[in-house]
Backbone bond lengths (Angstrom), bond angles and torsions (degrees), N, CA, C in turn:
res aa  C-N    CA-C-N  psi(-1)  N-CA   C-N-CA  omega(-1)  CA-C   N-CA-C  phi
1 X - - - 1.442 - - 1.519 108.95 -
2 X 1.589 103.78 133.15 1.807 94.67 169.30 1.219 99.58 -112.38
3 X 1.964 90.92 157.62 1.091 101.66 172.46 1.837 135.94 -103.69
4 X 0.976 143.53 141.99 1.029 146.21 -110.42 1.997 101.26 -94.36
5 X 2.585 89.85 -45.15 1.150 91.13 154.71 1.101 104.37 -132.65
6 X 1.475 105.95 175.31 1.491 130.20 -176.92 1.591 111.30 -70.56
7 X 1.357 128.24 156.08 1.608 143.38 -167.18 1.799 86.19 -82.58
8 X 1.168 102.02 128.35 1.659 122.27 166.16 1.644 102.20 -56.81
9 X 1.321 107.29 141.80 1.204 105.91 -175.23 1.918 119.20 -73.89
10 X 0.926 105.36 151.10 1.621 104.03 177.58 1.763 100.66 -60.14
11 X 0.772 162.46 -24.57 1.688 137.13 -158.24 1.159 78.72 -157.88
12 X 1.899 107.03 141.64 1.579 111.36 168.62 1.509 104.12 -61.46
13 X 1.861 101.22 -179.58 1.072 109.75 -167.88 2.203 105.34 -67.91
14 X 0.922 94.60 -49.90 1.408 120.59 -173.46 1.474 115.75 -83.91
15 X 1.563 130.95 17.93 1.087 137.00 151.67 1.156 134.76 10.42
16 X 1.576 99.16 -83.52 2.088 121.54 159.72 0.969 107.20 -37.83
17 X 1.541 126.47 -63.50 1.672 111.00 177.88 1.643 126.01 -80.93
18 X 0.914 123.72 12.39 1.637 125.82 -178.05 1.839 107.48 -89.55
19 X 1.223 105.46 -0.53 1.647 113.81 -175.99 1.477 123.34 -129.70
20 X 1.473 97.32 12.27 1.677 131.29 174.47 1.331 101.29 -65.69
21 X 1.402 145.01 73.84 1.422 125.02 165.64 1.852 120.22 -27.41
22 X 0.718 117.11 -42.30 1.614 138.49 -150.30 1.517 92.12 -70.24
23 X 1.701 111.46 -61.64 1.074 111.96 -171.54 1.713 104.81 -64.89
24 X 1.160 116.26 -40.96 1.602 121.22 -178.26 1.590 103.08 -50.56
25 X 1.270 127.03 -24.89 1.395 113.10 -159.94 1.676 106.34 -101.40
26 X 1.581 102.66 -21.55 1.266 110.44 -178.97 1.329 108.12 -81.15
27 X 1.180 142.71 -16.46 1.145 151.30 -179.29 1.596 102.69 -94.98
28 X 1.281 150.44 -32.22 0.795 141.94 169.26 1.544 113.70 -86.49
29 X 1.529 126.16 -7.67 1.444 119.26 151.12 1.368 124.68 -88.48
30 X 1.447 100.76 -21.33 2.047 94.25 146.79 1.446 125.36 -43.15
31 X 1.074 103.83 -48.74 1.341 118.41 -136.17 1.797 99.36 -90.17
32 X 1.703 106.96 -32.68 1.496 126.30 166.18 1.539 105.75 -59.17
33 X 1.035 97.05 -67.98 1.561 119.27 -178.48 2.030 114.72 -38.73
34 X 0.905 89.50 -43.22 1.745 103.91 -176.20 1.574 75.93 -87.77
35 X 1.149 148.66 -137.31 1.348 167.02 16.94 1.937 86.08 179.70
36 X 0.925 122.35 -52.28 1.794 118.85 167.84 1.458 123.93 -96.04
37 X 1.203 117.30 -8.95 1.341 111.53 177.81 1.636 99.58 -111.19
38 X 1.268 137.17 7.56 1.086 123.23 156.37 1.703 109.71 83.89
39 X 1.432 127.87 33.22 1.638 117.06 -132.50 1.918 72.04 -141.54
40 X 1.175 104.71 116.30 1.375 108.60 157.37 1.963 105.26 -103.50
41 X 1.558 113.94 147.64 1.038 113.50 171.93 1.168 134.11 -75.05
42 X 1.372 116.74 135.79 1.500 105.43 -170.29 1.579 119.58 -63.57
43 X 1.778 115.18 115.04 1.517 100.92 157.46 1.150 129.82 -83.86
44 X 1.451 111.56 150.25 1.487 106.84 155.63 1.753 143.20 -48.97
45 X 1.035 104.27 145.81 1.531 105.33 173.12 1.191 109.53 -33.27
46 X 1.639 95.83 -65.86 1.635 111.87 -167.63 1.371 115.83 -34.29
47 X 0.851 113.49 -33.57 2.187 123.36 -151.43 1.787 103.65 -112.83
48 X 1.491 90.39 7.77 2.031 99.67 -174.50 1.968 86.72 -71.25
49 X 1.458 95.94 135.99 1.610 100.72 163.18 1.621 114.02 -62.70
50 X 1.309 108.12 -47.12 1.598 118.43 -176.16 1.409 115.33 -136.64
51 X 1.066 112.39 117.85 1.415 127.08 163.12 1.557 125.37 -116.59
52 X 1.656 118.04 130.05 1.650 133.00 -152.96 1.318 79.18 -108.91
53 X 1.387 104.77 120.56 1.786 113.56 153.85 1.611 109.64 -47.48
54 X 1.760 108.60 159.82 1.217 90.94 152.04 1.134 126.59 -103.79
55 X 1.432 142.19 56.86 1.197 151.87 169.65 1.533 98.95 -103.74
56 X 1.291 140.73 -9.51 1.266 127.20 -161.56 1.544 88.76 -129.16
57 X 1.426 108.70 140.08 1.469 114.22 -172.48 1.647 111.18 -112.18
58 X 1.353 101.79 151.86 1.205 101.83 -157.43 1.679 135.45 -50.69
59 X 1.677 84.07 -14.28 1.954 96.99 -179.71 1.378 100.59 -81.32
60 X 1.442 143.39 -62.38 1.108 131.66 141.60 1.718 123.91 27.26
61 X 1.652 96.62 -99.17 1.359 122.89 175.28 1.694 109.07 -60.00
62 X 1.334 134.39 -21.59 1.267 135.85 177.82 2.003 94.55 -73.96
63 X 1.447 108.27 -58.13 1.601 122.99 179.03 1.688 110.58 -23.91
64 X 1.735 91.18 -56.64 1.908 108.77 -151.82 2.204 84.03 -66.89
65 X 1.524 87.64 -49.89 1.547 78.51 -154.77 1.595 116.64 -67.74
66 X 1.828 115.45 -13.97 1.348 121.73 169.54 2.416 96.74 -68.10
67 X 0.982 114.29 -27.48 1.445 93.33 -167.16 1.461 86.56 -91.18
68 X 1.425 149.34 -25.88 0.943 136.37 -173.60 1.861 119.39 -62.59
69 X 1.412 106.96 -31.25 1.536 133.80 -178.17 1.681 86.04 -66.38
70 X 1.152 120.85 -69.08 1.388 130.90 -160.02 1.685 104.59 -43.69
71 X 1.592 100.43 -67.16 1.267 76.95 168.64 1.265 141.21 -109.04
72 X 1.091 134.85 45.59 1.516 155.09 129.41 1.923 93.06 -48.64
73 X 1.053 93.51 -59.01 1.869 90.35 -168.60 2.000 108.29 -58.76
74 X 1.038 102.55 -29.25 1.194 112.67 -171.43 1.298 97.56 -81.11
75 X 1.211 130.50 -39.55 1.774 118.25 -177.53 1.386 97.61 -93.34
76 X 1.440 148.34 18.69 0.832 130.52 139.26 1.142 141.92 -103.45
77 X 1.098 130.45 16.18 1.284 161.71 -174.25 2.047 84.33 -112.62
């Protein structure tokens, strides 16, 4: 008989590091740090999904993105 999937491996991939205190602690002062201090990280411009010139004013850009909803709604339906 085969089987369809394969046997999970005995030891995660990343083993050596799963017993790193150091890394455990730094990750859990991320994780404090974001989550009680209220602190989102700064992104870059670069990596922004959308960015509005400022030549285009905000009623404008409110307009494009109300007809854009519309039809999204319309091809989904």
């Amino acid at each position: 008989m085969k089987k369809i999937t394969p046997d999970p491996p005995v030891l995660p991939l990343d083993a050596a590091d799963s017993n790193n205190p150091l890394l455990d602690r730094a990750a859990t002062d991320r994780a404090l740090n974001y989550y009680l201090q209220n602190h989102k990280p700064v992104r870059p411009m670069g990596t922004a999904m959308l960015a509005i010139p400022h030549s285009v004013n905000s009623e404008a850009a409110l307009a494009q993105a109300s007809d854009l909803l519309r039809c999204a709604g319309a091809c989904a339906n």
